[in-house]
C-alpha positions as CSV (number, residue, x, y, z in Angstrom):
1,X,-22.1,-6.5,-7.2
2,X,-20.4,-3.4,-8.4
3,X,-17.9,-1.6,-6.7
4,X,-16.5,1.8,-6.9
5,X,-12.7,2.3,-6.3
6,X,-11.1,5.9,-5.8
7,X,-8.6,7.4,-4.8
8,X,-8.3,9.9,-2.0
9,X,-5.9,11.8,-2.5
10,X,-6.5,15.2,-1.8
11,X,-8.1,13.8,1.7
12,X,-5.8,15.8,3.2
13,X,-4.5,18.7,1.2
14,X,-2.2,20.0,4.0
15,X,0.6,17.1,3.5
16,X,-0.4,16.9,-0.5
17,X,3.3,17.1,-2.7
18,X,5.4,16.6,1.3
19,X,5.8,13.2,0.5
20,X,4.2,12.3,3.7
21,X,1.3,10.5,3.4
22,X,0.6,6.8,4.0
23,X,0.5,5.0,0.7
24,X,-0.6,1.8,2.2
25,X,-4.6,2.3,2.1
26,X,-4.0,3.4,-2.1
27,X,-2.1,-0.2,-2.3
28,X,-4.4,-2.0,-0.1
29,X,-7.9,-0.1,-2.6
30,X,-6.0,-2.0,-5.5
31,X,-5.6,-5.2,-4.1
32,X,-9.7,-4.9,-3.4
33,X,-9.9,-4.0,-6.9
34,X,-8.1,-7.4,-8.0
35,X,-10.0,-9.4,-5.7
36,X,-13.5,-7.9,-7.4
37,X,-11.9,-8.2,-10.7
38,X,-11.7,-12.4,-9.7
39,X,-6.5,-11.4,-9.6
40,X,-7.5,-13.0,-5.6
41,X,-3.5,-14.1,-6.0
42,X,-2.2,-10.9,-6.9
43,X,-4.3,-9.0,-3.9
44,X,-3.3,-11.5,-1.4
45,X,0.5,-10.4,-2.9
46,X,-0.3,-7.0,-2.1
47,X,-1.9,-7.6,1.3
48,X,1.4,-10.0,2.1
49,X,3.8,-7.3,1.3
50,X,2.6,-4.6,3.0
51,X,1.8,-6.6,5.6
52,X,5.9,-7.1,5.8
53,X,6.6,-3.7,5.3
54,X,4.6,-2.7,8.1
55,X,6.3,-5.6,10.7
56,X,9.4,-3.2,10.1
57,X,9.0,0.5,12.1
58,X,11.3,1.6,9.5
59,X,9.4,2.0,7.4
60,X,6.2,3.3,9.2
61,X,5.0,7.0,7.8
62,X,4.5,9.8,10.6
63,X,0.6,8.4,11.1
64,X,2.4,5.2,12.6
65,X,4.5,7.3,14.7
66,X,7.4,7.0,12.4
67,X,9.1,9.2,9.4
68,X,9.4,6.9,6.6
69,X,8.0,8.7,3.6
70,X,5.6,7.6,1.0
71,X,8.1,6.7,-1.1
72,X,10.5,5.0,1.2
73,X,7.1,2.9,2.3
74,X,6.4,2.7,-2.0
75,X,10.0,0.9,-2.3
76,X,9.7,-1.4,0.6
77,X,6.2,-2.7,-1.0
78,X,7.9,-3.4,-3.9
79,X,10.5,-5.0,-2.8
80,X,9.0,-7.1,-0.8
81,X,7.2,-8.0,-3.6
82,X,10.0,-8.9,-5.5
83,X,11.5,-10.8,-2.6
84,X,8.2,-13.0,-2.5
85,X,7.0,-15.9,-4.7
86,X,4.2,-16.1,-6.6
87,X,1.2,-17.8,-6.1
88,X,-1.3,-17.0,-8.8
């Protein structure tokens, strides 16, 4: 099987450079991308911390109904990263 990733993000052009948009469906592409490329414990790291990011309304981007912006949404992904172990 062969996949195709991209990016989409001039999907919507009117919130481009606001530092609005969702990152989460970028972070979530990649994590397919590991999977595909066989990294299935590195994607299920990404999967687990935005899945913990998003059990916190802070940090929920205006599509959620909140004001977090990508990168306040970016650093709590991260971080939760960091906060997690490893299982690879």
């Amino acid at each position: 099987m062969c996949r195709v990733s991209t990016s989409r993000s001039m999907a919507s052009p009117d919130i481009a450079g606001k530092g609005v948009a969702n990152p989460v469906a970028c972070m979530l592409s990649g994590a397919l991308l590991l999977d595909d490329l066989g990294h299935t414990g590195a994607a299920r790291h990404i999967r687990d911390a935005v899945a913990a990011t998003l059990r916190d309304a802070r940090h929920h981007t205006a599509d959620l109904g909140g004001n977090a912006t990508t990168a306040d949404v970016s650093s709590a992904v991260l971080h939760a990263m960091e906060s997690q172990e490893w299982d690879i």
